[in-house]
N, C-alpha and C positions, 0 to 999 in steps of 0.2 A: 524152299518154302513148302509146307503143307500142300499137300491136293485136300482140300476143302468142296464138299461136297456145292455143286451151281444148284443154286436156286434158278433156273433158266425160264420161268413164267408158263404161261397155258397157250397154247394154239388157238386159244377164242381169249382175250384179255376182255374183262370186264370194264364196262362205258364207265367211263369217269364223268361227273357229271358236272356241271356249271359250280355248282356249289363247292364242288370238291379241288375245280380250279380259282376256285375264288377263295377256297381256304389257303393251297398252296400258296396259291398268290402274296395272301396277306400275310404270310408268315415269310417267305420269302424276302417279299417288301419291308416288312418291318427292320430283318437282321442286314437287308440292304442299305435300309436309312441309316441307322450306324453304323455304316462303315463309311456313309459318304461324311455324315459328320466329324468320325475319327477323319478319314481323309482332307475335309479341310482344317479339321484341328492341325492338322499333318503339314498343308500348307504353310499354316500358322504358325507352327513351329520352326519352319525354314524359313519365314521371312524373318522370326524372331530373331536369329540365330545368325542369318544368311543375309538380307537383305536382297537390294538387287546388284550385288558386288559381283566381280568376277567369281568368286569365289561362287557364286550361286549360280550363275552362268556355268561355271565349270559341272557343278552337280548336275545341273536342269542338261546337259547335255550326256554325261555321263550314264544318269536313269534313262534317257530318251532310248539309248541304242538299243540294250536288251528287251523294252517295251517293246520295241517295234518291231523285231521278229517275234515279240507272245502274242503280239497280234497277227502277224502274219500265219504265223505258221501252229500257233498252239490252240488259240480259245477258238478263234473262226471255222480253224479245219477242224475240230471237235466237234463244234453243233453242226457243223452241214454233212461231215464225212464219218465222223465213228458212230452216232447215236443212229443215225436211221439202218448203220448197217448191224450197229449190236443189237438193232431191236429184230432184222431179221434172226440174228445168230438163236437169240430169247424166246423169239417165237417158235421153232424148230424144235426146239427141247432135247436137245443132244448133247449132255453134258459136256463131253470128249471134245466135241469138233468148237463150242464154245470156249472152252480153255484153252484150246490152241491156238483161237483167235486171237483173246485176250495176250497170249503170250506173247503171239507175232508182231501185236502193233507194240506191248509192250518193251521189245528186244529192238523194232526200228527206229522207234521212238529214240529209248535212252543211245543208240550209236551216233543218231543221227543228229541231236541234241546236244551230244559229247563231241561232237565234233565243230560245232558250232561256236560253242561255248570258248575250246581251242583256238578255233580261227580268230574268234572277238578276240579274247586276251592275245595273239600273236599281234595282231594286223591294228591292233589299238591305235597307237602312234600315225598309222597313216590313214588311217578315218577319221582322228581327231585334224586332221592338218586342213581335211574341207570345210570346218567349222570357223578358222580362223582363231580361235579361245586364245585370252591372253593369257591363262592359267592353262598353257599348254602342257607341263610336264605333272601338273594336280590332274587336272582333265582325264590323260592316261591312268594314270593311276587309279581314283575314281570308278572308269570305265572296266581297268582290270577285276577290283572287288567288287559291283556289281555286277559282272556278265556273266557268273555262274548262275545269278536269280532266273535265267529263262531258263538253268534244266529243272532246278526246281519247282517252276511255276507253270515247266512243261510237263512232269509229272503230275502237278495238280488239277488240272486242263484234264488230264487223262479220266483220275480218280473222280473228275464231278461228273465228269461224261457217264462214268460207270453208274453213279450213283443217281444220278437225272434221269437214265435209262431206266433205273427199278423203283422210280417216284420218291426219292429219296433227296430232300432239299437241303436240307436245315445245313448238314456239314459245310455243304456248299456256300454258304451265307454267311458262315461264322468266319471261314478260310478269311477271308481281306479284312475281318475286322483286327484278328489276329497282326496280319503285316502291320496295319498302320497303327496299332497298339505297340506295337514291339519298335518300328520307328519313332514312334514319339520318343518312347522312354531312353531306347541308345543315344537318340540326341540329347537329349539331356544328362543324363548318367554315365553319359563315356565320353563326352566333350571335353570335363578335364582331363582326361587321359591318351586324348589323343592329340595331333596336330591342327586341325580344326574341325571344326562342327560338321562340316562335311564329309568329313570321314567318320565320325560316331553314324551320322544318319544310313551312309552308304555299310556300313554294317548291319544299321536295322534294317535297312533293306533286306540283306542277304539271309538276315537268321528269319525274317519272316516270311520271306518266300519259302524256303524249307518249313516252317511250318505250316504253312498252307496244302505242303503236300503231305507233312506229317499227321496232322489232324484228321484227313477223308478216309486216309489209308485205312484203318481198323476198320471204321464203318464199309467199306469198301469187301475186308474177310470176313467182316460179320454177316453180311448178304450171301456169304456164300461162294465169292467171287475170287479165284486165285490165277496165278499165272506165273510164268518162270522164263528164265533166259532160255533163248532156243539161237543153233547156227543164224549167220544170216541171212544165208540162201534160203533158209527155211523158212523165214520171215517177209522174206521180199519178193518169195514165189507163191506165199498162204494166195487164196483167192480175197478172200475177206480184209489184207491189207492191200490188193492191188488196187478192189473195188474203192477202197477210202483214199486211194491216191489218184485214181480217176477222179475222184468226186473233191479233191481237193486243188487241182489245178486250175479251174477255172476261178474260185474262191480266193487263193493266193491276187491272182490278176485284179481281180473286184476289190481286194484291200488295198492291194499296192497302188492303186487310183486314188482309191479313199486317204492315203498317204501323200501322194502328193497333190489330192485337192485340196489337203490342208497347208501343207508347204507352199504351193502357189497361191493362195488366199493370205497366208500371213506374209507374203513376198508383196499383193499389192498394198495389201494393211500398211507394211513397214513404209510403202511411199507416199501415203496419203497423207502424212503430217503426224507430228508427236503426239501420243498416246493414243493414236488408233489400233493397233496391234493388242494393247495392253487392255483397253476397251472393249473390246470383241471378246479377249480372254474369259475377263470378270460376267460378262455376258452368257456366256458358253458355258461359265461354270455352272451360273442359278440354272440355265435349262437342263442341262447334261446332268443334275443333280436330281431333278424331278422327273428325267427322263430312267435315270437305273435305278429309279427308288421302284416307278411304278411298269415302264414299258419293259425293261429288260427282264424283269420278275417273272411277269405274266407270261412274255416268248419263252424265257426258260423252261415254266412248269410246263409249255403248249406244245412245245415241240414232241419231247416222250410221246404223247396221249395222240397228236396229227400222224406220226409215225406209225404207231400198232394202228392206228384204222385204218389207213393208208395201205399195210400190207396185210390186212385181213379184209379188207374190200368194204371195210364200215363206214360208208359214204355218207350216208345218211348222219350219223354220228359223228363224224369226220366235221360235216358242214355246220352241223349246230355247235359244235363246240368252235369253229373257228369265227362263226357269226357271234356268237357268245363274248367271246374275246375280242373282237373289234367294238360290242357294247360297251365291254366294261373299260375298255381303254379311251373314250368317247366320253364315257361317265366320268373318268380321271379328269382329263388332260383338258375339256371344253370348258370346266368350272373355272379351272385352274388359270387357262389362259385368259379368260375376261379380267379376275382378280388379279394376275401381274399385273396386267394391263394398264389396270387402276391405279393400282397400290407400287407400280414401279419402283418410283423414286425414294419412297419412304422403304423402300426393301432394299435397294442398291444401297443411298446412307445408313442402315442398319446394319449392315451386314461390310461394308468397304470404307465407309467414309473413316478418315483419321487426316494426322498433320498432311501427309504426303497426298491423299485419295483427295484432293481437292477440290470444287466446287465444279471446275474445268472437267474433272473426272469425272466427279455425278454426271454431269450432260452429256459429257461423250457414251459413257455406258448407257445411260437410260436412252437416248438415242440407237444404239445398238439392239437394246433389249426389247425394244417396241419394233423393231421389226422382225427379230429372233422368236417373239412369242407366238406370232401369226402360223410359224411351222411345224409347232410342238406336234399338234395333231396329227400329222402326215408323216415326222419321224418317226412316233411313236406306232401308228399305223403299219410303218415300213416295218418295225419291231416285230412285227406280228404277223405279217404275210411274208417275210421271207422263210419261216420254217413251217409253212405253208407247201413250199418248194423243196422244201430238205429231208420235207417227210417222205416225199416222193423221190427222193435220190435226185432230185434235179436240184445243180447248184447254177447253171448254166444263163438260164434265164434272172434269177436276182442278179448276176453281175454282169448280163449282158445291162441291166435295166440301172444298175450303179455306174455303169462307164457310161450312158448318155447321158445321166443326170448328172454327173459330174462334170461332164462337157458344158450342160449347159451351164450349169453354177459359176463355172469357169471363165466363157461368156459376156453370163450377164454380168457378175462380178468385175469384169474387166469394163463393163460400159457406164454401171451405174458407180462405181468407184468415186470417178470424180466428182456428180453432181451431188451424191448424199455424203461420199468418205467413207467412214465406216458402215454407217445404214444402209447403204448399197450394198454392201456385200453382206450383211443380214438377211437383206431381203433377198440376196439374188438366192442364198443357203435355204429359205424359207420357198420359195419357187421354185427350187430342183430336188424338194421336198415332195412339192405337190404332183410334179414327172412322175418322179420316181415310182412314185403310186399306183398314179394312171396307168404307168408300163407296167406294173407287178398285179393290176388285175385284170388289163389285158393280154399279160401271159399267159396265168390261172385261168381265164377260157376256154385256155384252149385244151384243158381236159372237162370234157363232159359232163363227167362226174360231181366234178363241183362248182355247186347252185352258186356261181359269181352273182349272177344277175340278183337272184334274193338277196345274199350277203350285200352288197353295194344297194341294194332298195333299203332296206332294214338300215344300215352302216347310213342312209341318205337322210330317213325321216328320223331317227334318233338325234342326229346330229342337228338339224334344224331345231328341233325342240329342247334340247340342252341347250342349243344357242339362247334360244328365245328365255329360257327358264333363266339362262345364267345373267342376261342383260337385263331382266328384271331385278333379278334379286343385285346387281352390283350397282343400280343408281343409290339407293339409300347409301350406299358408299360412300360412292361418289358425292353424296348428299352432305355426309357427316364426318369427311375426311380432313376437311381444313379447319373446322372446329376444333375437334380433337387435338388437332397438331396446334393450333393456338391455346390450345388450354394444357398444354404441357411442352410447351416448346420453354426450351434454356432450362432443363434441368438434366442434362447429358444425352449422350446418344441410346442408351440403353433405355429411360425411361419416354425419350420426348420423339424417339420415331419408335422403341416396341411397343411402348401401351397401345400406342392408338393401331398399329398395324394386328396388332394381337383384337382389339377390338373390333377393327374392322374386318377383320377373318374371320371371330366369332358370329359377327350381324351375317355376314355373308354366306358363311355355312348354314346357319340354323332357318335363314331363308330360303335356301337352296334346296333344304332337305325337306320344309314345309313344301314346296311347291311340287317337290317329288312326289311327296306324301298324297295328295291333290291329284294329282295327273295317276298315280295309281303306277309308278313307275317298277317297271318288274326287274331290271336289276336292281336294284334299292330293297325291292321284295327280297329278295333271295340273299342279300347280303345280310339282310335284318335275322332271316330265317336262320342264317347260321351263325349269327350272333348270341339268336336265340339258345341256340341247340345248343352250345359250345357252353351258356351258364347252364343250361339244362344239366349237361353232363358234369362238371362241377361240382353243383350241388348235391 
């Protein structure tokens, strides 16, 4: 490879400012939304195809494995362990000693990856055997043509890191829309030619992983940014890879919880009676959808910018942008949760109802989802003060503060299980939400530096008054919700729950924004401002 001259940044990085997080933000967000839409189109395509046969069992378990070390080991150890430490490499300005970085994590990366990768395709058959699958010899198989997607998807992991490090989003946004583009179409287009639909998809799997890392890469030497294979002792003794593997072992722990607090949650699910498992699921989906569209955006672009003030002592700056981003997440996610809230049901049958999604269905979900929505705000919070911690190199404290929420989750989930069923363990998820919190801004205390106390004052009365504004504006909702659905009900599911939901989003927005407008509301100011500015330029 080329030695391509490092753009390695300035020793004083320039304040980024709210606006300029609220541009990333949206664009980020926007290339987000369609990938979660391609992603449930994705869904949609496997149940089309798949159903809930073994056969789809066999897949749903096959995709699981290699996902679950990209989480362990690829995306989580990226934002907590390589970007705070490439931003020291960036700050420095030493062309030399930053390439070598680059190099070294690049070189332990791909051994450590490839070995992985090995061990899955070897050890297949006896990791499939804890599953029980009765599509035990598809299962393995499956498993073997997916499990190169995690070096793939570990190279890509690398390349957003690199590229999120020098304010660079967009590649990163487009990477998953690609995957679940390329899934779609193998299922469909390579189904006659293979044995079954599960194999065309577990292909698209694999070619769209590789391109996800194919696509960053360029932008990646277009910055400036190069690296090459070096010994491995030379990679495993760099300072700058030791540093990211101190900083990634406590992270690992903090996931592997988060892993089996979902394994143990869908363990009590699976005994509470038929279709509470499946309930929680469709549940999980509508939030976690609203959750990476808007909260995972925002910590993405926030991380970089907490990083360089963080290691140029820009505290001050440091504090308003991280206040900034607990607004605007507050301004998302409170509107947001009144209007599920309301409009639940008519969103649940819009979006799931059919022959099978039965009436039984709608109530078990909408049950689920009314106590799922109460927590939006405090995970999406969590979104946003763990790189908080990461800018600081400290991974220690978010996953001391994820292993007792998890405990409790765990807990209550096991207490209130019986008396609500699924809604128990909604709520108990929605509660070890609200912990989790508490404990991540009584950790951040305990550095000096950052004005917790204003942040959490600010983050207090905002949220009161979004409340207030939001409860306002969703009674005419609630007002004119059952009209609507009698004045278009029995003309299918598309016209007789979307119009009137689509309407009652419309009354609800526009009142929402009126009330803003009123109150003089200054993130809405600044959102507008760069609305403005954006046709400005334009023009």
């Amino acid at each position: 490879m080329s030695d391509i001259q490092v753009s390695a940044g300035s020793p004083t990085p320039k304040p980024v400012s709210t606006r300029s997080l609220l541009r990333h933000g949206s664009a980020l967000s926007l290339l987000t939304l369609i990938s979660r839409i391609l992603g449930l189109l994705r869904e949609m395509t496997k149940a089309s195809l798949l159903g809930t046969s073994a056969l789809s069992d066999a897949f749903s378990v096959a995709f699981m494995l290699p996902n679950l070390f990209r989480r362990l080991f690829a995306e989580g150890s990226i934002a907590v362990a390589f970007i705070p430490t490439f931003k020291e490499y960036l700050l420095e300005n030493n062309r030399e000693k930053n390439r070598e970085f680059l190099s070294c994590i690049f070189t332990f990366l791909t051994f450590f990856v490839t070995l992985a990768v090995m061990a899955g395709i070897l050890a297949a058959p006896l990791i499939i055997r804890f599953f029980g699958m009765e599509e035990f010899d598809e299962t393995v198989l499956l498993t073997r043509v997916m499990f190169p997607f995690l070096g793939f998807i570990s190279l890509a992991a690398l390349f957003q890191g690199i590229l999120n490090s020098l304010h660079v989003f967009a590649p990163s946004g487009l990477a998953p829309i690609l995957l679940n583009m390329v899934t779609i179409l193998c299922a469909y287009g390579l189904s006659p030619f293979t044995k079954n639909p599960a194999r065309a998809m577990a292909i698209g799997i694999l070619i769209g992983g590789f391109l996800e890392a194919a696509i960053q890469f360029p932008f990646v030497l277009k910055r400036g940014q190069s690296f090459f294979f070096t010994s491995l002792k030379q990679a495993i003794t760099n300072p700058g890879t030791r540093k990211v593997l101190r900083l990634i072992g406590p992270t690992i722990i903090g996931m592997a919880a988060y892993q089996l607090n979902d394994l143990v949650s869908t363990a009590l699910a699976g005994n509470a009676g038929e279709g509470v498992v499946s309930s929680l699921q469709y549940s999980l989906r509508l939030q976690e959808l609203i959750l990476g569209v808007f909260a995972v955006s925002i910590g993405t672009v926030l991380l970089p910018n907490l990083a360089e003030y963080a290691k140029t002592s820009q505290w001050g700056i440091y504090n308003e942008r991280l206040i900034s981003a607990m607004d605007i997440i507050a301004l998302i996610t409170i509107p947001i949760t009144f209007f599920s809230l309301a409009q639940g049901q008519s969103l649940i049958r819009l979006l799931f109802q059919s022959r099978s999604f039965n009436e039984t269905s709608v109530a078990l979900t909408l049950s689920a989802f009314t106590y799922h929505m109460p927590g939006l705000f405090f995970i999406a919070l969590n979104r946003i003060l763990a790189p908080a911690f990461y800018a600081q190199s400290d991974s220690k404290s978010p996953t001391l503060a994820g292993i007792i929420s998890f405990t409790a989750n765990i807990c209550l989930a096991a207490i209130l299980v019986r008396p609500l069923r699924g809604a128990g363990i909604a709520l108990a998820l929605s509660i070890a939400s609200v912990i989790n919190t508490a404990l991540l801004l009584l950790f951040l205390k305990r550095n000096p530096k950052i004005a917790v106390g204003r942040a959490l004052g600010s983050a207090l009365l905002y949220t009161l008054k979004l409340s207030l504004l939001s409860a306002l504006a969703v009674i005419p909702v609630l007002l004119l919700s059952p009209r609507l659905l009698d004045l278009f009900t029995g003309r299918g599911r598309l016209i007789s729950q979307g119009v009137p939901l689509a309407i009652n989003a419309l009354v609800f927005a526009v009142l929402g924004i009126l009330l803003l407008l009123i109150t003089r509301d200054k993130q809405l100011k600044g959102l507008a401002g760069l609305i403005k500015r954006k046709t400005g330029t334009k023009k």
